[in-house]
C-alpha positions in Angstrom: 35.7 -1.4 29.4 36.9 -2.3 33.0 38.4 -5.6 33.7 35.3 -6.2 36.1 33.2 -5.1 33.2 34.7 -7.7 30.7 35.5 -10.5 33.3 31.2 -10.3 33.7 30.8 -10.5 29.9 32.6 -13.5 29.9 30.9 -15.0 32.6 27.6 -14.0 30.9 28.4 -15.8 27.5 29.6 -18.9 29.8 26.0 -19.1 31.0 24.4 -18.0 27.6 23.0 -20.8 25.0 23.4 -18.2 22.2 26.5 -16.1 22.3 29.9 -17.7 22.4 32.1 -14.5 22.0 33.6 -16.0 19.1 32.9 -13.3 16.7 33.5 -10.7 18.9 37.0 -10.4 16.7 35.2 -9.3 13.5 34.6 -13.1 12.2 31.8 -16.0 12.3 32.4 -19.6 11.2 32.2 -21.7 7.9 30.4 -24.8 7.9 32.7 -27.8 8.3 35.0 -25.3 9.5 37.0 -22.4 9.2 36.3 -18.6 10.2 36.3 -15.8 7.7 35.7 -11.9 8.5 31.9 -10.6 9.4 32.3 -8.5 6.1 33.6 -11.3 3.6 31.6 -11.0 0.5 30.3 -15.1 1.4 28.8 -13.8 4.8 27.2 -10.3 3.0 25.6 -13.1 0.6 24.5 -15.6 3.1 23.3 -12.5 5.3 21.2 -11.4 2.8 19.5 -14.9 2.3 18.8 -14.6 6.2 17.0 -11.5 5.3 14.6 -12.9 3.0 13.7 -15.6 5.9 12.9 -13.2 8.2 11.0 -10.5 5.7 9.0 -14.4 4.8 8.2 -14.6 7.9 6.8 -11.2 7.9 4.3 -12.7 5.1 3.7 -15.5 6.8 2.7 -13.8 10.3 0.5 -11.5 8.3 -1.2 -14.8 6.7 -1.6 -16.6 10.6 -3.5 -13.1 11.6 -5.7 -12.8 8.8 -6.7 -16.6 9.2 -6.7 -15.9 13.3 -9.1 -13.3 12.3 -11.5 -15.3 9.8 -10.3 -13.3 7.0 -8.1 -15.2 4.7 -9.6 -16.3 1.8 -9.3 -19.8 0.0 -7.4 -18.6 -2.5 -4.8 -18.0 0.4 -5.2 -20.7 2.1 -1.8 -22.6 1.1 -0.1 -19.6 0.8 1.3 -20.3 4.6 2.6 -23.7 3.4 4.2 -22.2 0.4 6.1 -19.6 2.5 7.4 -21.7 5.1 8.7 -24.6 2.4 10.4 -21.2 0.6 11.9 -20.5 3.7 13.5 -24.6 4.4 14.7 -23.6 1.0 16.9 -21.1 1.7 18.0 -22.4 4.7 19.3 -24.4 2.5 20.7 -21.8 0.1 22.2 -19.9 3.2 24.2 -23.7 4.3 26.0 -23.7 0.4 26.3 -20.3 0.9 28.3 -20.8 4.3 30.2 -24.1 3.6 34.2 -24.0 3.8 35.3 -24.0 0.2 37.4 -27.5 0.6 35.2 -29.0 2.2 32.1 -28.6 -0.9 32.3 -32.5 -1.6 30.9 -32.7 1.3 27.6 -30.6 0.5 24.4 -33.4 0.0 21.9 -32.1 -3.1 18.6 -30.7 -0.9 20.2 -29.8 2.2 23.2 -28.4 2.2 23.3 -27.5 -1.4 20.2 -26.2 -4.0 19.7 -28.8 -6.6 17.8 -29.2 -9.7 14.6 -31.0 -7.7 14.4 -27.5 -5.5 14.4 -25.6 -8.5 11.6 -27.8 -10.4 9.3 -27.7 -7.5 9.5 -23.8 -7.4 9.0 -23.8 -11.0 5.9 -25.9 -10.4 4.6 -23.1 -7.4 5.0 -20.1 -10.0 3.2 -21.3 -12.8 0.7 -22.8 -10.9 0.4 -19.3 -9.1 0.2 -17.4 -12.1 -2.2 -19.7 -13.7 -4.4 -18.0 -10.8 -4.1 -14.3 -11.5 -4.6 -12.1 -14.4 -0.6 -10.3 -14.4 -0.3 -6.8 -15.0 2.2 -6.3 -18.3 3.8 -2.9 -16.4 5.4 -2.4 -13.5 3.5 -2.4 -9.7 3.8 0.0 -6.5 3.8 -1.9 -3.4 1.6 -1.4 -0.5 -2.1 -2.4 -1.6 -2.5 -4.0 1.7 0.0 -5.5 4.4 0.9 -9.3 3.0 1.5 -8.3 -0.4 3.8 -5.7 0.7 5.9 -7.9 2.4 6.1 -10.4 -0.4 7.5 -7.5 -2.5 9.8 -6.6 0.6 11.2 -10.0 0.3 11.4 -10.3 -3.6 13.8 -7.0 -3.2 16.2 -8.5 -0.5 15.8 -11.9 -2.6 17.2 -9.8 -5.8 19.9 -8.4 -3.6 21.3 -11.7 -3.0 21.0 -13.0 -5.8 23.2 -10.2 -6.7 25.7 -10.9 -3.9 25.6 -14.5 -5.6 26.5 -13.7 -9.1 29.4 -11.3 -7.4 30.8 -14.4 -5.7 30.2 -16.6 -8.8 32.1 -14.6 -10.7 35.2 -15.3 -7.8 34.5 -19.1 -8.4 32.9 -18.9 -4.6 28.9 -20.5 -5.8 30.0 -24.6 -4.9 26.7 -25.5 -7.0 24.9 -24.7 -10.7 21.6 -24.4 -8.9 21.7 -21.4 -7.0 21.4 -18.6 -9.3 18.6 -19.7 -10.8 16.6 -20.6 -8.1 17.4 -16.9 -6.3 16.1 -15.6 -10.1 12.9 -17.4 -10.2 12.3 -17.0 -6.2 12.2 -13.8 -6.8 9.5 -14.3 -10.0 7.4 -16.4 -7.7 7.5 -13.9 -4.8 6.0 -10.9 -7.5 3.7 -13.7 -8.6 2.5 -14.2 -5.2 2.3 -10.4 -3.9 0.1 -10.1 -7.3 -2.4 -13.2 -5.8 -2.8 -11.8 -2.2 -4.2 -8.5 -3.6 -6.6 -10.2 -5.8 -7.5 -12.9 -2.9 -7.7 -10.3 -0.6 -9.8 -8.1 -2.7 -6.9 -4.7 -2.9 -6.6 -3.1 -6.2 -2.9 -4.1 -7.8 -1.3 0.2 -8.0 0.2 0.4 -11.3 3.6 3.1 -11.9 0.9 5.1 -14.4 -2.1 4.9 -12.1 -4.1 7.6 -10.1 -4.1 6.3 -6.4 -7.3 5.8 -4.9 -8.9 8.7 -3.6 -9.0 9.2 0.5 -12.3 8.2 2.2 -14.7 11.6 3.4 
């Protein structure tokens, strides 16, 4: 790049409300502090929990259309409020996730670090869910309509970080005992809830074993 060329990307970032050009060096910042490299195994983990926000916000645009459009049924109608408190969760999850290792007495229970109370009230959202819907006892395909296929998008990237998270667990980098199992039954709930928007929206559940429905003449 030309000195002209990078003396006007620094200008640019002076103006931006975004970019700071901090991480142009390969790293990003800890909370309370510290900077570790764009491809530490904590920033792959916390990356992934970003993910799953956006892939839940997927679900949830799908949700505002079908109700923009008269078409979501009661038993979706929370389904928007259920998303969007999932997603404050891992906001949360992602803030543990990021936090400078000596600074973790300094993480608060509910919003900077998943606690037992998180858990619970998940817990409370998937049996109530399931309570709802006849499960199938075999494994599903995706893509019976739109919503429920981005809840199952979502449950995958879930299950990849909750991989990342077991892989820095076993490095002593998880500051809390919370964590794990809330990614583990996140991802429960999210199958749970992919399996309620096909029955609420009246798409048949595709089992591995089943004949797909045949194409319209």
């Amino acid at each position: 790049m030309s000195e002209h060329g990078a003396r006007g990307r620094r200008e640019a970032i002076a103006r931006s409300a975004v970019a700071t050009g901090k991480g142009d060096d390969g790293t990003t910042g800890l909370l309370y502090g510290g900077r570790i490299a764009k491809d530490d195994a904590r920033t792959e983990a916390y990356g992934t929990i970003d993910e799953a926000v956006a892939a839940l916000g997927l679900a949830r645009a799908e949700v505002l259309a079908l109700r923009a459009d008269e078409r979501l049924p009661e038993a979706l109608e929370d389904l928007d409020a259920t998303l969007l408190a999932i997603q404050r969760d891992l906001f949360v999850a992602g803030a543990e996730l990021a936090a400078n290792p000596d600074a973790w007495d300094r993480l608060e229970d509910g919003l900077t670090r998943v606690d037992e109370a998180m858990l619970v009230r998940l817990e409370t959202m998937l049996g109530e869910a399931e309570a709802r819907v006849d499960m199938p006892r075999e494994f599903t395909v995706p893509g019976a309509d739109r919503l429920s296929a981005a809840l199952e998008l979502t449950r995958a990237i879930v299950r990849r970080a909750e991989r990342r998270v077991i892989a820095l667990d076993h490095e002593r980098l998880v500051p809390g005992a919370w964590l794990m199992p809330y990614l583990n039954r996140l991802a429960d709930l999210l199958w749970v809830l992919a399996r309620l928007a096909e029955h609420g929206l009246g798409t048949s559940t595709l089992r591995v074993r089943d004949e797909p429905s045949p194409k319209p003449r």
